[in-house]
C-alpha positions as CSV (number, residue, x, y, z in Angstrom):
1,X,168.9,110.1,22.9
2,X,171.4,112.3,21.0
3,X,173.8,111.9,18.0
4,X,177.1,112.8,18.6
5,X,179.4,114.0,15.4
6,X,182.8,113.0,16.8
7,X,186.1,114.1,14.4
8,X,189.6,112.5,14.9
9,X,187.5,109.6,16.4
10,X,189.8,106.8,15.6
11,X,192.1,107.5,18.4
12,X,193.3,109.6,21.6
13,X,191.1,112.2,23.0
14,X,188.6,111.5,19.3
15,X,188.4,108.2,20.2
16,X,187.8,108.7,24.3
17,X,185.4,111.5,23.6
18,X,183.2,109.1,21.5
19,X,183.1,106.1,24.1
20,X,182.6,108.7,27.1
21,X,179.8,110.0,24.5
22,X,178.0,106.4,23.8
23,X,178.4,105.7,27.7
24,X,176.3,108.9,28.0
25,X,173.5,107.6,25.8
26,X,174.5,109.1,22.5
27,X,174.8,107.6,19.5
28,X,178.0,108.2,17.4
29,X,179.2,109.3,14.0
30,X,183.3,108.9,13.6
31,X,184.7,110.8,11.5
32,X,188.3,110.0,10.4
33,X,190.6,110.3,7.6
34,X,191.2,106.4,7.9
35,X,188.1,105.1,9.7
36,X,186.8,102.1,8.7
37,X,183.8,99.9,9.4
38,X,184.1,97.5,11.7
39,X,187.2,99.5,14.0
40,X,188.5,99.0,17.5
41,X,186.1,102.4,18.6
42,X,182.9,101.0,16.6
43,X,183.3,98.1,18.8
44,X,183.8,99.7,22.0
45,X,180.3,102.1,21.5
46,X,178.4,99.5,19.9
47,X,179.3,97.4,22.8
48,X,177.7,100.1,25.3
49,X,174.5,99.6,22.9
50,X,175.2,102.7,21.3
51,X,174.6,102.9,16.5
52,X,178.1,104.4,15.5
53,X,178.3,105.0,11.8
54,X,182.0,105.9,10.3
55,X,182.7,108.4,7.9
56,X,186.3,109.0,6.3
57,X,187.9,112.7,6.0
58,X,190.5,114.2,5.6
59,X,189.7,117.7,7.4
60,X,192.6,119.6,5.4
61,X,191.1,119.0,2.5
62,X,188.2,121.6,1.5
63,X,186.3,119.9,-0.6
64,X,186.7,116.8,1.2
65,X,185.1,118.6,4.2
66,X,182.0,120.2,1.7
67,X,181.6,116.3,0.6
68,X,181.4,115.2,3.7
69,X,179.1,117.7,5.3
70,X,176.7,117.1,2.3
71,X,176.9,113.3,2.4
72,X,175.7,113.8,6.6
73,X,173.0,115.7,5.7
74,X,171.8,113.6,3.0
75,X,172.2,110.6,5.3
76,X,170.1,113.1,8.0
């Protein structure tokens, strides 16, 4: 019954972490620099019954990072 905010989520451990996540019962937000709607790892968690919702971010980026962090919380 949790929400999980899961960077690098695209791929390798990112991607594994979020799947192992949604098979616990939580659902997902991916955050990537090139995640898209619709990906490989949205499938896998919304197939376990899990809401994922993808965010893109490029975490070297500063105010990419302060965008982001405000767009979560005004998505809440």
């Amino acid at each position: 019954g949790k929400t999980a905010v899961v960077t690098g989520a695209k791929r390798g451990i990112g991607r594994g972490m979020a799947e192992a996540l949604a098979q616990a019962g939580a659902d997902i937000v991916g955050v990537s620099a090139t995640l898209a709607p619709g990906s490989e790892v949205e499938q896998a968690v919304t197939a376990l019954g899990r809401k994922f919702t993808a965010y893109q971010c490029d975490f070297s980026d500063r105010a990419a990072v302060a965008a982001f962090a405000a767009q979560l919380e005004a998505d809440g």
